[in-house]
C-alpha positions in Angstrom: 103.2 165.0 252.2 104.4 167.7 254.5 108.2 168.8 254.7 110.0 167.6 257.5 112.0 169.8 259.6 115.9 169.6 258.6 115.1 167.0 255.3 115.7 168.5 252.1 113.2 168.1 249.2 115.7 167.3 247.0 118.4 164.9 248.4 120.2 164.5 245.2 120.4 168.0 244.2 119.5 169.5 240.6 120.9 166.8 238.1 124.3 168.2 236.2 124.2 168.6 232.4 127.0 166.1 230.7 130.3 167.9 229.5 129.2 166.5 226.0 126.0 168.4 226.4 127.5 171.9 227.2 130.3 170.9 224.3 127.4 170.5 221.6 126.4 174.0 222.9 129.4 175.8 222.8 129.6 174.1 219.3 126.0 175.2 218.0 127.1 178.8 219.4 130.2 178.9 218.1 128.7 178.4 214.5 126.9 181.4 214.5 128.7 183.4 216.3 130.0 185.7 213.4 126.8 186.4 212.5 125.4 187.0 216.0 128.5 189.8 216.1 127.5 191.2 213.0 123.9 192.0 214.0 124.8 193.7 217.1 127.6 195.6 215.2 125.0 196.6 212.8 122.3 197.3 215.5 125.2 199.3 217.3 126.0 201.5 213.9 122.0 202.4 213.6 122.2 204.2 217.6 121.3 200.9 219.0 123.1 201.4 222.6 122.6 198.2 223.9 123.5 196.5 221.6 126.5 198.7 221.1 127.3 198.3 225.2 127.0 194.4 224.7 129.5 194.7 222.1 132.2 196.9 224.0 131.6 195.0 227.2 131.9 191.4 225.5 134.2 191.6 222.7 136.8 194.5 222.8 139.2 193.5 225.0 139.4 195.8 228.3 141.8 198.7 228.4 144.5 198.6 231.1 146.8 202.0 232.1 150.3 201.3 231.0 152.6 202.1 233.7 155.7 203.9 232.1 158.7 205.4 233.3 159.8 209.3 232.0 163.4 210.2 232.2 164.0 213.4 232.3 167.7 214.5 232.2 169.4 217.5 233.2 168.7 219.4 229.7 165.4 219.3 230.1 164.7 220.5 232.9 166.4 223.8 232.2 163.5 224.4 229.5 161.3 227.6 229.7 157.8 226.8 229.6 157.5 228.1 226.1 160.2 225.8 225.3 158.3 223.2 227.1 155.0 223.6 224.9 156.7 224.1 221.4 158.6 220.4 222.2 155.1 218.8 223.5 153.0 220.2 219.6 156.2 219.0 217.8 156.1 215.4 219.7 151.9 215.3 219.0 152.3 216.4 215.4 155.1 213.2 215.4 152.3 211.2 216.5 149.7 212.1 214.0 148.8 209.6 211.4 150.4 210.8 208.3 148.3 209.9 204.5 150.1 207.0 203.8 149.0 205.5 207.1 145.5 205.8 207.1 143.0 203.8 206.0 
């Protein structure tokens, strides 16, 4: 039979898969999902880097900048530079993770 000009093939379209179908799916996946993670982390710990990209891209949340606003009153800004840089190691050694919070 040969196609006729402006006549689709397929009237009816591709048939659509019934919500219950895709829930069973989603189900099935969701059950094995832990294990599924655990592979890749394990692949990803061995150098595996697609596995380790799949991980990142799929199930570590993305990062986003912060905006923040810096204040910076009068006191400051009458610093020297070597003031400056002895505040900024004090603030970062602050920030360091001390023994009792490490794990």
């Amino acid at each position: 039979m040969a196609w006729q000009k402006g006549k689709s093939g397929n009237p009816n379209g591709r048939p659509r898969k019934s919500q219950k179908t895709m829930a069973q799916l989603r189900s099935q996946i969701s059950e094995h999902l832990p294990d599924v993670i655990e592979v890749l982390a394990d692949a990803a710990k061995e150098g595996d880097v697609q596995a380790a990209r799949i991980l990142v891209e799929r199930c570590v949340p993305s990062m986003r900048a912060i905006d923040q606003n810096v204040n910076i009153n009068d006191s400051m800004r009458e610093l020297t530079d070597n003031e400056l840089v002895d505040l900024i190691k004090e603030f970062e050694d602050s920030m360091e993770p001390t023994s009792e919070t490490k794990h």
